[in-house]
C-alpha positions as CSV (number, residue, x, y, z in Angstrom):
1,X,-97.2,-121.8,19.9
2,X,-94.3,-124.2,20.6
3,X,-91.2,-124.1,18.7
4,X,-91.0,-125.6,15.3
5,X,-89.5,-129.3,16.5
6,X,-91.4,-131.8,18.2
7,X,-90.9,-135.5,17.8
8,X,-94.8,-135.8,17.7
9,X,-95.2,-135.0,13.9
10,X,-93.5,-136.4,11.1
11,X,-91.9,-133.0,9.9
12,X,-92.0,-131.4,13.3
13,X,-94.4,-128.7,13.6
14,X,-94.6,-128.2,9.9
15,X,-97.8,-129.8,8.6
16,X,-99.7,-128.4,11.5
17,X,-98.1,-124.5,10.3
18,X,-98.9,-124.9,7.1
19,X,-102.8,-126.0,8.4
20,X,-103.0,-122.9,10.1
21,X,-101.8,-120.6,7.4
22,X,-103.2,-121.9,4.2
23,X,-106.6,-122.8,5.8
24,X,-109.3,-120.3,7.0
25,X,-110.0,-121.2,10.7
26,X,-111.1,-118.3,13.0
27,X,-114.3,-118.8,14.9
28,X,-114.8,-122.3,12.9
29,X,-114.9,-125.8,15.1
30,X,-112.2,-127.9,14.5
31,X,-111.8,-131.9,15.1
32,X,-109.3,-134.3,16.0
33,X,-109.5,-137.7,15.5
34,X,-106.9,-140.6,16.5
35,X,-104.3,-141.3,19.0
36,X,-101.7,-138.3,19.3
37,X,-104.4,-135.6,19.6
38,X,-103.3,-133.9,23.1
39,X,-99.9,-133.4,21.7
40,X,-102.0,-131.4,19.2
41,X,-103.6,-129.4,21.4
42,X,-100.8,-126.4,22.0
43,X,-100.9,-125.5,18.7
44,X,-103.9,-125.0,18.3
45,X,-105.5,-123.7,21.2
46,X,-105.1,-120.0,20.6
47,X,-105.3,-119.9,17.2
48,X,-109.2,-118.5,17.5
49,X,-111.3,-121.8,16.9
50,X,-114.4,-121.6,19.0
51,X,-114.5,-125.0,19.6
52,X,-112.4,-128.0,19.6
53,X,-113.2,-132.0,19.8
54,X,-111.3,-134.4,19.5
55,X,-112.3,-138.7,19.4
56,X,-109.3,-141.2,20.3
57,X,-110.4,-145.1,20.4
58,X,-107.8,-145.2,23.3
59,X,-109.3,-144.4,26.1
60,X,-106.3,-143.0,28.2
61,X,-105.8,-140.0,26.3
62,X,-109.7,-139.0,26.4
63,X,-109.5,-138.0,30.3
């Protein structure tokens, strides 16, 4: 997981932590919607969802 700063999320890494701690999650799907979601993507891709999607009205950051 990266480090706790990153100047994608208002309060760094934070609200994306406290997601993964205080929310049951292994082997459920998870979705992202809105612009922003790859920068999502390294924290959660090994945290044991079996699937992730994600839906972004801009098409740029869908391929």
């Amino acid at each position: 997981m990266p480090e706790n700063k990153t100047p994608f999320l208002p309060g760094g890494a934070s609200p994306i932590n406290f997601f993964l701690k205080k929310m049951p999650h292994e082997g459920k799907s998870l979705l992202l919607l809105g612009n922003g979601f790859p920068q999502l993507i390294p924290f959660v891709q090994d945290e044991g969802f079996s699937s992730i999607h994600s839906a972004s009205d801009d098409t740029t950051e869908v391929f």
